[in-house]
PyMOL CGO cylinders between C-alpha atoms (Angstrom):
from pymol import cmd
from pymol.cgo import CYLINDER

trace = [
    CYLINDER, -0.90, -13.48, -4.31, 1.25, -10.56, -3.03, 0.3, 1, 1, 1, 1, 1, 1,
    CYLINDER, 1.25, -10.56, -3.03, 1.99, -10.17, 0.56, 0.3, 1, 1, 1, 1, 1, 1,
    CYLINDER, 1.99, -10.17, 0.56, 2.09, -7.07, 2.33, 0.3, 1, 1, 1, 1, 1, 1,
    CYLINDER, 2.09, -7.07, 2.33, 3.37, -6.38, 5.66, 0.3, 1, 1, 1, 1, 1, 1,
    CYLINDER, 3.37, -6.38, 5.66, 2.20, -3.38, 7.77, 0.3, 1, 1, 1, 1, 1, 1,
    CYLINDER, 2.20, -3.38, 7.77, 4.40, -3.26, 10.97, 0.3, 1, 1, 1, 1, 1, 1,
    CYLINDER, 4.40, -3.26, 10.97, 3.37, 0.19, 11.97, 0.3, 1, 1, 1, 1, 1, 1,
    CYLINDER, 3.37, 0.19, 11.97, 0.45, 2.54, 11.71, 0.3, 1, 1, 1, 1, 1, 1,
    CYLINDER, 0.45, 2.54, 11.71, 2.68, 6.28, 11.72, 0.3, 1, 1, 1, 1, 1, 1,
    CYLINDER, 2.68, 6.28, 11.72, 1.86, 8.37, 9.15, 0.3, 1, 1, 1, 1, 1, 1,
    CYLINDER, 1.86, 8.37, 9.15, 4.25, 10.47, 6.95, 0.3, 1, 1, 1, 1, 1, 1,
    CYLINDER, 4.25, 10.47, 6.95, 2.73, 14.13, 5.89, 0.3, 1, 1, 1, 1, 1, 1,
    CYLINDER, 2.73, 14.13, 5.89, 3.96, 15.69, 3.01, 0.3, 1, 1, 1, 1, 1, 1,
    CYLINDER, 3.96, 15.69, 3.01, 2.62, 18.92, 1.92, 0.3, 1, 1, 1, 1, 1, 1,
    CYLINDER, 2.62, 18.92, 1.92, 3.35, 21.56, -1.00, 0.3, 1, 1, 1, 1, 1, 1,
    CYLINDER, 3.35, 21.56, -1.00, 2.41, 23.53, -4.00, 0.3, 1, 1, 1, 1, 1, 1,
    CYLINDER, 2.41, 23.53, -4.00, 2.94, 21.90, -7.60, 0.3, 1, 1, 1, 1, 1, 1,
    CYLINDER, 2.94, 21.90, -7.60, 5.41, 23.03, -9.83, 0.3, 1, 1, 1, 1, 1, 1,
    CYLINDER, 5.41, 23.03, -9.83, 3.51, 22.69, -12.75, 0.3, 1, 1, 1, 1, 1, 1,
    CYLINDER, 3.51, 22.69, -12.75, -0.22, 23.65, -11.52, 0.3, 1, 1, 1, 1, 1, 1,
    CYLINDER, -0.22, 23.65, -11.52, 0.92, 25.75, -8.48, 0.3, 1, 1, 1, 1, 1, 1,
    CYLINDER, 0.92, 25.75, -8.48, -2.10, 24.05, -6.65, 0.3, 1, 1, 1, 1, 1, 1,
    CYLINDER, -2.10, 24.05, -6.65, -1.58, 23.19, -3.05, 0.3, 1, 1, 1, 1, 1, 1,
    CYLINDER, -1.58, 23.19, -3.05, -1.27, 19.33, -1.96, 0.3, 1, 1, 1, 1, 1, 1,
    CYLINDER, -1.27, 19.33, -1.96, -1.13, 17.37, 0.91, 0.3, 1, 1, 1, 1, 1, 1,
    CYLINDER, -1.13, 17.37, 0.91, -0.05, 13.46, 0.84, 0.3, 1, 1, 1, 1, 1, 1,
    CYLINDER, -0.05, 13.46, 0.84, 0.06, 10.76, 3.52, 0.3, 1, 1, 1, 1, 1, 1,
    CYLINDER, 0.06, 10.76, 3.52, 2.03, 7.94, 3.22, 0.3, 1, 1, 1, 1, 1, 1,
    CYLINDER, 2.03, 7.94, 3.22, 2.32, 4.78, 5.56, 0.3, 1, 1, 1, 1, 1, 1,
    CYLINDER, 2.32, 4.78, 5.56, 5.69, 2.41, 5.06, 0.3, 1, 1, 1, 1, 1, 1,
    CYLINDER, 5.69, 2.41, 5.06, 4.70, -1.11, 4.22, 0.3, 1, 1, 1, 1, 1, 1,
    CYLINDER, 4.70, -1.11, 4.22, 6.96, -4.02, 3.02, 0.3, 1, 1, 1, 1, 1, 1,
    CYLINDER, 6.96, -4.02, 3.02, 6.13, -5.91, 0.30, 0.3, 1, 1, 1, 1, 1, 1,
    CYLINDER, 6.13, -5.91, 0.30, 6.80, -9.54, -0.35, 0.3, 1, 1, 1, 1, 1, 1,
    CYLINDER, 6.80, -9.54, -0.35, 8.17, -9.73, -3.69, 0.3, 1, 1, 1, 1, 1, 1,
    CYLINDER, 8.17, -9.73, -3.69, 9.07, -12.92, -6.07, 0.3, 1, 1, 1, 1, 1, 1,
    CYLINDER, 9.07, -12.92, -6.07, 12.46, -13.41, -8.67, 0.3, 1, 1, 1, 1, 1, 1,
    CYLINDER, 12.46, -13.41, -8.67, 11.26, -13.39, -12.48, 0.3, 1, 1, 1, 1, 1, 1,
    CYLINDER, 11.26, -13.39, -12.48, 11.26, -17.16, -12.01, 0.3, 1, 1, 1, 1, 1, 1,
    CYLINDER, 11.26, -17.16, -12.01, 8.62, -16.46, -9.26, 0.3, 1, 1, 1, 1, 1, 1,
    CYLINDER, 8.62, -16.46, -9.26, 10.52, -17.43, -7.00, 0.3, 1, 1, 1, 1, 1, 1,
    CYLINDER, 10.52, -17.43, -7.00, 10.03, -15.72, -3.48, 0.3, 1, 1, 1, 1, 1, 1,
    CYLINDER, 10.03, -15.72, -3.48, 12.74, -13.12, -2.17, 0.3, 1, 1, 1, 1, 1, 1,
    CYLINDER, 12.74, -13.12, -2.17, 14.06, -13.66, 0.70, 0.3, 1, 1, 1, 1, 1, 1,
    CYLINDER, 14.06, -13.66, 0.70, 13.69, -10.48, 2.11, 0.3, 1, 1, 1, 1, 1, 1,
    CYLINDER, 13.69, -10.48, 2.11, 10.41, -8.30, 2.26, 0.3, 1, 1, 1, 1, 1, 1,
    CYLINDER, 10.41, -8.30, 2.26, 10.95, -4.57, 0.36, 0.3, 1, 1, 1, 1, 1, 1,
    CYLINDER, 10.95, -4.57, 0.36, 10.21, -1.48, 1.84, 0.3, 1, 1, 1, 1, 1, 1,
    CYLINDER, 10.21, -1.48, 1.84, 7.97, 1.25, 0.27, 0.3, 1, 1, 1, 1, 1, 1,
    CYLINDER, 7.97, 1.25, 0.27, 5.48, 3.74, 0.73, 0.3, 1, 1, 1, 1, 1, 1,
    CYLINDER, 5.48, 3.74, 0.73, 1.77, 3.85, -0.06, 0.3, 1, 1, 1, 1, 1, 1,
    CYLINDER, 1.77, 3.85, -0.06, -0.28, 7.05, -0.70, 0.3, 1, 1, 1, 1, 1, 1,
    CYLINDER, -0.28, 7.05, -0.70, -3.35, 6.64, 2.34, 0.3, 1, 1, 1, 1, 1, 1,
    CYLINDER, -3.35, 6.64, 2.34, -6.94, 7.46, 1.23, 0.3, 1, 1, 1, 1, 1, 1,
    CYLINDER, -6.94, 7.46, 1.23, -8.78, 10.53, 3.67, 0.3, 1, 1, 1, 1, 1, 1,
    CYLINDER, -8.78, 10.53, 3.67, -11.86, 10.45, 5.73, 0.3, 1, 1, 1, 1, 1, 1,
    CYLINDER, -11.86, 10.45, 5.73, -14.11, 13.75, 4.91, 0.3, 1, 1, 1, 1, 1, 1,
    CYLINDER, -14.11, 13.75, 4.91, -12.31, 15.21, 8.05, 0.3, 1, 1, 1, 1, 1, 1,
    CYLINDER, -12.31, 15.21, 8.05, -9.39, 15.20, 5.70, 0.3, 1, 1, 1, 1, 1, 1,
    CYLINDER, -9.39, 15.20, 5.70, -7.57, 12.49, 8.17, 0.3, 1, 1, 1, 1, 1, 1,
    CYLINDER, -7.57, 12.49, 8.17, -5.35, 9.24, 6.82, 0.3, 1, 1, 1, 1, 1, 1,
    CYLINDER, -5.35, 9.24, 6.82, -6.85, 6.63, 6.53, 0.3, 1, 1, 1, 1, 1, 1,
    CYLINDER, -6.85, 6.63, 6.53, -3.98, 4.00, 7.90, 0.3, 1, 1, 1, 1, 1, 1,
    CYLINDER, -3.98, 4.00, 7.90, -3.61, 0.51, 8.26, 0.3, 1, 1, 1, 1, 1, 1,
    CYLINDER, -3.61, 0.51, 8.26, -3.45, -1.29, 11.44, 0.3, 1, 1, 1, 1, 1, 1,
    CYLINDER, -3.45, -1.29, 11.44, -0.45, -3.74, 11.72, 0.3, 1, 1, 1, 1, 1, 1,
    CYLINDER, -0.45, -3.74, 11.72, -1.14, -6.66, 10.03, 0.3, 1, 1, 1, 1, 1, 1,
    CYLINDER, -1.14, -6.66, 10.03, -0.65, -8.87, 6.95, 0.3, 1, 1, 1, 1, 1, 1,
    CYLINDER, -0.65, -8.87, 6.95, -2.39, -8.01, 3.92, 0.3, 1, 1, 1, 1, 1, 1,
    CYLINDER, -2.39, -8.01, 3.92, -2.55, -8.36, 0.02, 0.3, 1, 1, 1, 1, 1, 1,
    CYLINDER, -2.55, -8.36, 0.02, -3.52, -6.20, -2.33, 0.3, 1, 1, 1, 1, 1, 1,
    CYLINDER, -3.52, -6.20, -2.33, -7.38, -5.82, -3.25, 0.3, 1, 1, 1, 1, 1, 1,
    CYLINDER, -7.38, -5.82, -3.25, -8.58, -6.53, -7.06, 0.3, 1, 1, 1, 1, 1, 1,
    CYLINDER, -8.58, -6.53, -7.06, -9.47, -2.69, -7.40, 0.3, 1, 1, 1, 1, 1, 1,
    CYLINDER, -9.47, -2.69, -7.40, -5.68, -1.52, -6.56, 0.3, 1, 1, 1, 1, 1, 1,
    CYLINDER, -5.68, -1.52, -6.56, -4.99, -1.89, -10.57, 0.3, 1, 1, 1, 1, 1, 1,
    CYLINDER, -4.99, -1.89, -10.57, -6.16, -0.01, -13.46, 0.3, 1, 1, 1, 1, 1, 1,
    CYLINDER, -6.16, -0.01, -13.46, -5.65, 0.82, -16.81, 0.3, 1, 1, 1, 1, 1, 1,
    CYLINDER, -5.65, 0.82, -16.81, -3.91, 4.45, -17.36, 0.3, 1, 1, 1, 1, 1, 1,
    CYLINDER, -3.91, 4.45, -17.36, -4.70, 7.27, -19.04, 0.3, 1, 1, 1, 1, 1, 1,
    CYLINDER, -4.70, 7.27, -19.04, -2.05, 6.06, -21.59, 0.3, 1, 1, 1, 1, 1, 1,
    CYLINDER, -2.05, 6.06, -21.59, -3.47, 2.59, -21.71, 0.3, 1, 1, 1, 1, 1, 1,
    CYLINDER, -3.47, 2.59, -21.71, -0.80, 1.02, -19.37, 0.3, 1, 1, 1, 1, 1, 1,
    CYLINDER, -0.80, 1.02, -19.37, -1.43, -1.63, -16.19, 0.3, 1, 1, 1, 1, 1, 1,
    CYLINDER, -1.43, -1.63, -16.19, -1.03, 0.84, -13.07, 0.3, 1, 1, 1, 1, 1, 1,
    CYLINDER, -1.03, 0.84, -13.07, -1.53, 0.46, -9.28, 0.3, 1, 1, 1, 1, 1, 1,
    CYLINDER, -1.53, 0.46, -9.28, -2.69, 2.45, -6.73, 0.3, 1, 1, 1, 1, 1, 1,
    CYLINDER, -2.69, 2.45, -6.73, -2.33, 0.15, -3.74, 0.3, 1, 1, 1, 1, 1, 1,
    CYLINDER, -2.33, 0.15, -3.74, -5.38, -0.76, -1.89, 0.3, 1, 1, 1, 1, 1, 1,
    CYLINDER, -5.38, -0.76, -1.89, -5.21, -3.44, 0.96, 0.3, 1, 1, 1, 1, 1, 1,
    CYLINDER, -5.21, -3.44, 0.96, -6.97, -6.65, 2.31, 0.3, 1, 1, 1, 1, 1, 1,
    CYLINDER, -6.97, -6.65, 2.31, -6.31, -7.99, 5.46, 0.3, 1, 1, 1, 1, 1, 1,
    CYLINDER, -6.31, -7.99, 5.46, -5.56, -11.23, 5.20, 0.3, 1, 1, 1, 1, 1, 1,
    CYLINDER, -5.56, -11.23, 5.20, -7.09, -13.87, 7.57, 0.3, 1, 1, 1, 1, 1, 1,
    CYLINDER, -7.09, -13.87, 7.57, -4.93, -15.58, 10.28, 0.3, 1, 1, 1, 1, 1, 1,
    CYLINDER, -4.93, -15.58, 10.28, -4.76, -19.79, 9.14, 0.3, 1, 1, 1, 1, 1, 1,
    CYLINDER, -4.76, -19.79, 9.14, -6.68, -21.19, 11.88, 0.3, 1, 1, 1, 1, 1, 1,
    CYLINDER, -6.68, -21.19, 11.88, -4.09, -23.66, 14.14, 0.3, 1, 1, 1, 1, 1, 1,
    CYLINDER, -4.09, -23.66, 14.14, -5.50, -27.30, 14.66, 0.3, 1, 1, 1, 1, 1, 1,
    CYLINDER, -5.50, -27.30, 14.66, -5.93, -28.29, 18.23, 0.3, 1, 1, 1, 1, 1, 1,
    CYLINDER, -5.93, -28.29, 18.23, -3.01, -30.46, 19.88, 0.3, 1, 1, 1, 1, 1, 1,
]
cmd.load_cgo(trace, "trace")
């Protein structure tokens, strides 16, 4: 399982025309930190940061994630156009372990 940390819900905007199309676009992104292992699969010690591309309402607003810890859902990976393994991150929250009473 992949971990994914969201520690804040702002939203980065990033609008333009494309260079190749000339067709107008406008991208959210939300920083997340992902907990990645070694090739030994081994864990790192340190979470990575990184950006993922947020999914709109039919207002046209992001749809963010609240603060939390999450993993990433089965439908986040797909087979490309060129018949390659690709992701487009979608997340799960993950559920808090329940404590045992003291």
């Amino acid at each position: 399982m992949i971990r994914i940390s969201v520690k804040s819900t702002e939203v980065r905007n990033q609008r333009g025309k494309a260079k190749v199309s000339g067709k107008d676009y406008d991208l959210n992104f939300q920083t997340v930190y992902v907990h990645t292992h070694d090739r030994t699969g081994k864990l790192n010690p340190y979470p990575e940061k990184t950006e993922i591309i947020l999914e709109k309402n039919e207002q046209g607003a992001a749809l963010f994630y609240p603060e939390g810890e999450y993993t990433l859902a089965p439908e986040s990976f797909y087979v490309s156009r060129n018949g390659d393994l690709a992701l487009q991150p979608k997340l799960v929250k993950l559920n808090p372990k329940p404590q045992s009473a003291s």
